[in-house]
N, C-alpha and C positions, 0 to 999 in steps of 0.2 A: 346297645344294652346300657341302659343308665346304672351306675355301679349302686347299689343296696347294697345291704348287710347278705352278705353270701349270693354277689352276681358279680360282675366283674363287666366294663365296661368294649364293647368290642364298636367300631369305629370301619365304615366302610368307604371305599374308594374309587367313587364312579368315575376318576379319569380313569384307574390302574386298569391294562387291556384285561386283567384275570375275571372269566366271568363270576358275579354275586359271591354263587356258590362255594367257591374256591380260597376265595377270601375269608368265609365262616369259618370256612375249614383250616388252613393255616392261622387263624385268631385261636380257635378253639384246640387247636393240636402245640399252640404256644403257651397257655393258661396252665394244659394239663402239663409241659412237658417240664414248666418253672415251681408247678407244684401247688399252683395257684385255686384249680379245681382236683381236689383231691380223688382219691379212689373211691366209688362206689358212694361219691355225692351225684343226687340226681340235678341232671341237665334242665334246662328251662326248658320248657315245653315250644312244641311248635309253634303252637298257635301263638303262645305270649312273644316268643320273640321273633315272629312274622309281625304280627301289630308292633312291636318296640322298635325293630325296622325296620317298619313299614315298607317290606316287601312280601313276596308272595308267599304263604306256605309251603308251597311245594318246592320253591329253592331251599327252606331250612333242612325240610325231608331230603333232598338231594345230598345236604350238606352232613345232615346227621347218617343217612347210609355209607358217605362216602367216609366217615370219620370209624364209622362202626368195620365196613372194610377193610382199612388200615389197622386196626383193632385198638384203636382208644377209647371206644365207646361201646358198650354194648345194652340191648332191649331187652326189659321186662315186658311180657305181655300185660297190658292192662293197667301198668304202673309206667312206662316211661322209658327214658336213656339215662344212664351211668356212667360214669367217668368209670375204664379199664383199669386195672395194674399197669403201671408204666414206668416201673422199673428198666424193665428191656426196650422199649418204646426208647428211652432218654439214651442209651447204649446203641440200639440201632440208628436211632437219628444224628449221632456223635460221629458216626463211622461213614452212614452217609456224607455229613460234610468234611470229614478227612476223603474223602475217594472225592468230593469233589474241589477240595483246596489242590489235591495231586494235578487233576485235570486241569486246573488254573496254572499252576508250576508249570505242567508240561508244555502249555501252548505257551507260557510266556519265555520259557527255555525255547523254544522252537524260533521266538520273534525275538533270540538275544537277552531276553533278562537271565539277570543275575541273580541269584542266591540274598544277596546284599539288595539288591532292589526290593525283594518280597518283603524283608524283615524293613525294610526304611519304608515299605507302604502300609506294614500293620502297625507301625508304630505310628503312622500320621493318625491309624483310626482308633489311637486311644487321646489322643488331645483332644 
């Protein structure tokens, strides 16, 4: 998606093993969740951003049910997809990666790290 006045640019990665569709989805579920596509602005349509990247339609549909299942997005009959409330979305998604920085700690607790190891590796990832 080439960034316009009210698009936002999303960038796909045919080495990454994730297939297409998944990738829309994680692009699309980070726009909303930064605030970037707001509530109840409507989504590009299929079709335009099937031709913008140039893939198939029916991976955007995949990508927009799967978004709408997750509940960030939901359908107007006859008008389109909308960006959800994502208020609780940015809360749930917060909680999910606390439960999995835990699982991180724990395996690394398990292979000997230390407490001090974690904080000297999140500190590498802000230089």
């Amino acid at each position: 998606m080439q960034q316009k006045e009210g698009e936002y640019m999303i960038i796909l990665d045919y080495k990454d093993a994730r297939p297409i569709y998944e990738q829309i989805v994680e692009k699309f579920k980070l726009l909303i969740l930064k605030g970037i596509l707001q509530k109840d602005e409507q989504m590009p349509s299929v079709r335009s951003l099937a031709v913008e990247l140039a893939i198939n339609p029916n991976t955007i549909q995949k990508a927009y049910m799967e978004l709408e299942r997750q509940g960030y997005i939901y359908t107007v009959k006859g008008r389109g997809n909308f960006v959800a409330e994502n208020e609780n979305l940015l809360d749930e998604r917060r909680e999910e990666l606390k439960m999995r920085m835990f699982i991180l700690y724990k395996e690394g607790k398990e292979l000997g790290m230390t407490k001090a190891d974690f904080i000297d590796c999140l500190r590498g990832f802000e230089e």
